[in-house]
VOZA-610714 format. One line per field, with one value per residue (C-alpha): residue in three letters; x, y, z. Coordinates in steps of 0.001 Angstrom, whole numbers. Last residue first. Layout:
// VOZA-610714
type: ALA/...
east: X/...
north: Y/...
up: Z/...
END
This chain:
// VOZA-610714
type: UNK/UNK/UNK/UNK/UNK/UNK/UNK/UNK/UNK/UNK/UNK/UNK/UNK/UNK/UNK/UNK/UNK/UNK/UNK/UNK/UNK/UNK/UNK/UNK/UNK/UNK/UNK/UNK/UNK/UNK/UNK/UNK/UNK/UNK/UNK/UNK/UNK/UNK/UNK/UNK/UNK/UNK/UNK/UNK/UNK/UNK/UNK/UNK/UNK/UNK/UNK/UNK/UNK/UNK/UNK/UNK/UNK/UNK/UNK/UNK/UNK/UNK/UNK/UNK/UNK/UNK/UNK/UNK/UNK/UNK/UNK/UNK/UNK/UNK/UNK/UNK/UNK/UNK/UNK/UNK/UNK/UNK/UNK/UNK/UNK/UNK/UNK/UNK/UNK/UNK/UNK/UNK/UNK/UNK/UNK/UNK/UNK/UNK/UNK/UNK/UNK/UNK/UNK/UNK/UNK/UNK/UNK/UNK/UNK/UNK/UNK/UNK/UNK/UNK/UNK/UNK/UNK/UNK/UNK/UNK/UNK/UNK/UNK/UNK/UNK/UNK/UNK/UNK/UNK/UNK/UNK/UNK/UNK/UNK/UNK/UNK/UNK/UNK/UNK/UNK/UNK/UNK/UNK/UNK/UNK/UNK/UNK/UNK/UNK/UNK/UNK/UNK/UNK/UNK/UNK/UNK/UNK/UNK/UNK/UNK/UNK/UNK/UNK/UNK/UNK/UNK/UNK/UNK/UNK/UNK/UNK/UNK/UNK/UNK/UNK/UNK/UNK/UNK/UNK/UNK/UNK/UNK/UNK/UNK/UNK/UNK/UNK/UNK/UNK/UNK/UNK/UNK/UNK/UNK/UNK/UNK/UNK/UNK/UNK/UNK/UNK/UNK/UNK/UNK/UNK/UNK/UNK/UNK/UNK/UNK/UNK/UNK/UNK/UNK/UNK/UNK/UNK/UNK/UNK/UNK/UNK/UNK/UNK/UNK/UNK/UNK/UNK/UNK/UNK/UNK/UNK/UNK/UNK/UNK/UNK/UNK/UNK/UNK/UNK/UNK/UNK/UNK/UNK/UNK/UNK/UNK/UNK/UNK/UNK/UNK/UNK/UNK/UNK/UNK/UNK/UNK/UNK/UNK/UNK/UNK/UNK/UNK/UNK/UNK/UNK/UNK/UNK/UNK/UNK/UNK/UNK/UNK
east: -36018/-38833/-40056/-41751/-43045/-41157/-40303/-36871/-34715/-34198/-37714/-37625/-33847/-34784/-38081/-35925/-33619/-36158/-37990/-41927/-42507/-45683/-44693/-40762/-39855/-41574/-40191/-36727/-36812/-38622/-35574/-33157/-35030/-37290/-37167/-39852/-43380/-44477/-48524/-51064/-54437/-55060/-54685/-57625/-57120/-53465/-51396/-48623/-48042/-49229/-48843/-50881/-49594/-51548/-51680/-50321/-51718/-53867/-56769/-58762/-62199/-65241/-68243/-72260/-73214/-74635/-73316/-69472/-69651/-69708/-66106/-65883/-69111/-70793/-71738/-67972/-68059/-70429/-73895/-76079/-75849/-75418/-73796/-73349/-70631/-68281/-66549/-62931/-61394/-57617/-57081/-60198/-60015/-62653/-60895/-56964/-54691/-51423/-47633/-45520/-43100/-40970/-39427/-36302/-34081/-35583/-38538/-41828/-44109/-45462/-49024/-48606/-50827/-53256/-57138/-57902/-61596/-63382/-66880/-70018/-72762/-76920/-76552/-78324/-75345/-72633/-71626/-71079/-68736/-67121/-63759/-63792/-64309/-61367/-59249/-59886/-59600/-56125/-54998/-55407/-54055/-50742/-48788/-49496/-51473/-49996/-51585/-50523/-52862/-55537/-57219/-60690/-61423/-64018/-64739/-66941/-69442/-70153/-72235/-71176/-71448/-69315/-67232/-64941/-67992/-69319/-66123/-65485/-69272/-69149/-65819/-67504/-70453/-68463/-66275/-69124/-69042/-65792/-65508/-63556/-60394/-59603/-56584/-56130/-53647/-53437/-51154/-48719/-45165/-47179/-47971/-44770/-45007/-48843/-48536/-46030/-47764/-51015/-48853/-47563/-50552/-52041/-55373/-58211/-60097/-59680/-58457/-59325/-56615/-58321/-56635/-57940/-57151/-56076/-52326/-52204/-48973/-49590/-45795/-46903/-49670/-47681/-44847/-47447/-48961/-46027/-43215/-44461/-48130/-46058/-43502/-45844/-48408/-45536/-44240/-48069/-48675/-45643/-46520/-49964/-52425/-54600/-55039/-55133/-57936/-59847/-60043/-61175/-63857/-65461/-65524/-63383/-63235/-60074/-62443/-62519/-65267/-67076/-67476/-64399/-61098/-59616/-56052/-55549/-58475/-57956/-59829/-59550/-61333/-60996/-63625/-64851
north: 7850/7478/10855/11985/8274/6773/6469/4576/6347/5626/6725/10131/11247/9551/11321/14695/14595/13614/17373/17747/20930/20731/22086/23526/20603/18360/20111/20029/16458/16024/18086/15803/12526/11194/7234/5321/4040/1433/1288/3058/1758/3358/1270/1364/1474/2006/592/-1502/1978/3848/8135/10488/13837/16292/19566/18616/21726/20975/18819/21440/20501/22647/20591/20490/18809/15379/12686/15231/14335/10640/10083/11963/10280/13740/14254/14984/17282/19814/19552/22339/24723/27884/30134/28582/25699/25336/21812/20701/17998/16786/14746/13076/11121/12428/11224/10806/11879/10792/11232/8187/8548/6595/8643/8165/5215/5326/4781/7027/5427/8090/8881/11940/14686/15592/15632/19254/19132/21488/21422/23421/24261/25118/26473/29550/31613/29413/31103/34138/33318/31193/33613/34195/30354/29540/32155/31106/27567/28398/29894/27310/24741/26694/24859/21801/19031/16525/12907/10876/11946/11614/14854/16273/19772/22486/25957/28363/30642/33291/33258/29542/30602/28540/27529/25251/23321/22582/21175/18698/17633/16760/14935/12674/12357/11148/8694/6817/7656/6997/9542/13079/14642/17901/18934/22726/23302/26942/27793/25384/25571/23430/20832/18304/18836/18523/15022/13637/14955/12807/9772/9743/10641/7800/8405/7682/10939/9764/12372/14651/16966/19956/22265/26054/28358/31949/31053/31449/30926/27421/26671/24466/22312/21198/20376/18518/16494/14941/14425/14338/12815/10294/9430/9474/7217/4419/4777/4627/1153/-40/1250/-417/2913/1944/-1710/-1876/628/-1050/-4282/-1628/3/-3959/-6888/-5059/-5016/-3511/-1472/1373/3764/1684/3473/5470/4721/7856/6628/10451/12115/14740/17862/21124/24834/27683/30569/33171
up: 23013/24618/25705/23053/20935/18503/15043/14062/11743/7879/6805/8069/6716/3009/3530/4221/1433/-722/155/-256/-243/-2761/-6190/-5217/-3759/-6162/-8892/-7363/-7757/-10318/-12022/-10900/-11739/-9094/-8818/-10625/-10316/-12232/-13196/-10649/-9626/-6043/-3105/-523/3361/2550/5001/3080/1131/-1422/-1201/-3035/-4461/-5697/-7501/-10913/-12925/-16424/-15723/-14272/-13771/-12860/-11147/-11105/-7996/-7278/-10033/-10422/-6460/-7007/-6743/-3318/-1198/-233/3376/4119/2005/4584/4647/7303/4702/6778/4601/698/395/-2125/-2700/-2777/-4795/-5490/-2400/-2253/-5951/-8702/-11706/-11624/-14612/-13171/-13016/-11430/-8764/-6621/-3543/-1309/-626/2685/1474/532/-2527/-4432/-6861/-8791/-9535/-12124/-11541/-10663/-9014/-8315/-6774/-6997/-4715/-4172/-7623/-8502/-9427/-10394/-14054/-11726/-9345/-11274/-11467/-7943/-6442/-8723/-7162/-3821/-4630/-6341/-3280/-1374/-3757/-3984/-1654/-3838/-1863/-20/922/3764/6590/4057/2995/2776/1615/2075/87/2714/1529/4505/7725/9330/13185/14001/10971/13183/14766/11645/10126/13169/13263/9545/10253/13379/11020/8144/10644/12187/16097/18454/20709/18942/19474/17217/16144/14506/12210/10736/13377/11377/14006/16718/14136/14806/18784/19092/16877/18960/22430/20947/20261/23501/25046/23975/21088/23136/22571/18495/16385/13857/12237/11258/8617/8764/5584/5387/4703/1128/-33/1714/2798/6102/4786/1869/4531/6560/4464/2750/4626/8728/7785/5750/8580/11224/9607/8836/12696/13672/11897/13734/17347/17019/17584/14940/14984/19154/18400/16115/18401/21407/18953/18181/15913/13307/9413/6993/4450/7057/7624/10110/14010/13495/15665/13696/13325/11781/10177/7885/7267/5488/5637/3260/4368/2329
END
C-alpha cells in the first residue's frame, strides 16, 4: 500500500485561487513577491516540514509542486530546507488548473499504480501529527473488510488546532473541524485513474462513504494575512506549558523555533 501527499507551493495555477488575476505573469509577480514568500517560508519551514520530517512511519512520498518559473533562488531555498526529508519529492509543473496539475503530480509518482494507495493534500502551512501516516495505514487495515465493494473510502479525523505563527510564538485554539484538507485522506483501488485531488474536500463524506475519528488532534492549520480562505476560529491564545510540549511532541512543531523563524529576515541562498 502506498501513502502518498501533496502540497502545492506558489503554484501559479490556471484558477484555483479566490484572490483573481488577469493573466499567469500577474499571478506570478503575486506569488513569488519577496514578502509573500518570507511568510510561506516560515510556515512551510515550522509546521509542515517538521511533521513531515518525524513521520514514525516513513514509507510515505510528499510532493511539493511547483511552478517551472519558480526563481532559482527560491527553488535552491526550498531544495536546501527538504534535502534532509528523502520522502520529499518537488515537482515543477507549467501553469495548467491546479487539480489537474496535482492529479498529474500523484499519477506520475504511483507509476505503474498496482496496489491501493491512501492520498493526502496539504497546504504548505498546515502540519499533520507525526503519526498520521501510520494511523492511515492502520486505519486502512482494520476497514479492510467493512469496505469491500466500495470503489473508496475516506478518513477523516476532525480535531486539531488552528495557529497563528509570530515571533512572540504560537496562538492556539482546539477544534472540531468537518471535512477540512489537512485532516482527510482517501483510499484508492490500483489503477483508478482519480486521485483526491478530483474530489472537492468538504464534499467527500457527499461522494464516498467515510470513517471519522473525532477523538486524536492530528492537525494543525495556520491563519495568516495570506490565507487563500480563513477558517472560522474564535480567540486564539498563547501555548501553556504543557501545549507546549504537546505540540512538540504531537506534530514537531517547536515555539522555540517559530519564535527563531519569525524574528529574522527571509531571504533567498546567496543573499545574505
Amino acid at each position: 500500500m502506498r501513502v502518498v501527499g501533496i502540497c502545492r507551493f506558489s503554484y501559479p495555477a490556471e484558477g484555483g485561487f479566490k484572490r483573481m488575476h488577469d493573466s499567469i505573469a500577474e499571478r506570478e509577480a503575486y506569488l513569488y513577491d519577496p514578502d509573500r514568500m518570507a511568510l510561506r517560508f516560515r510556515h512551510f519551514e515550522t509546521l509542515t516540514l517538521p511533521s513531515m520530517a518525524a513521520q514514525r512511519d516513513p514509507r510515505f512520498t510528499f510532493i511539493v509542486l511547483v511552478g517551472e518559473s519558480l526563481p532559482a533562488v527560491w527553488r535552491d531555498r526550498l531544495e536546501a530546507l527538504t534535502a534532509a526529508i528523502p520522502q520529499i519529492r518537488i515537482v515543477a509543473s507549467a501553469p495548467m488548473k491546479h487539480r489537474l496539475a496535482m492529479q498529474l503530480a500523484i499519477k506520475a509518482e504511483l507509476g505503474e499504480d498496482e496496489t491501493e494507495s491512501i492520498q493526502f493534500r496539504l497546504d504548505d502551512d498546515d502540519a499533520v501529527g507525526v503519526n498520521f501516516v501510520g494511523t492511515l495505514r492502520r486505519t486502512a487495515r482494520r476497514s479492510a473488510r467493512m469496505r469491500e465493494g466500495w470503489r473508496n473510502m475516506a478518513f477523516e479525523y476532525r480535531s486539531g488546532y488552528t495557529v497563528e505563527l509570530s515571533r512572540e510564538g504560537i496562538r492556539a485554539r482546539a477544534v472540531q473541524a468537518p471535512f477540512w484538507a489537512c485532516g482527510l485522506a482517501v483510499l484508492f483501488r490500483p489503477g483508478d485513474p482519480k486521485t483526491v485531488m478530483n474530489y472537492p474536500h468538504h464534499k467527500l463524506h457527499e461522494q464516498m462513504p467515510t470513517l471519522v475519528d473525532p477523538t486524536m488532534p492530528m492537525f494543525l492549520r495556520a491563519v495568516h494575512g495570506d490565507n487563500d480562505s480563513n477558517p472560522s476560529s474564535g480567540p486564539l491564545m498563547p501555548l501553556d506549558d504543557k501545549q507546549r510540549a504537546a505540540f512538540k511532541a504531537r506534530f514537531n512543531v517547536d515555539e522555540a523555533q517559530v519564535k527563531s523563524v519569525f524574528s529574522n529576515p527571509v531571504a533567498p541562498l546567496g543573499t545574505t
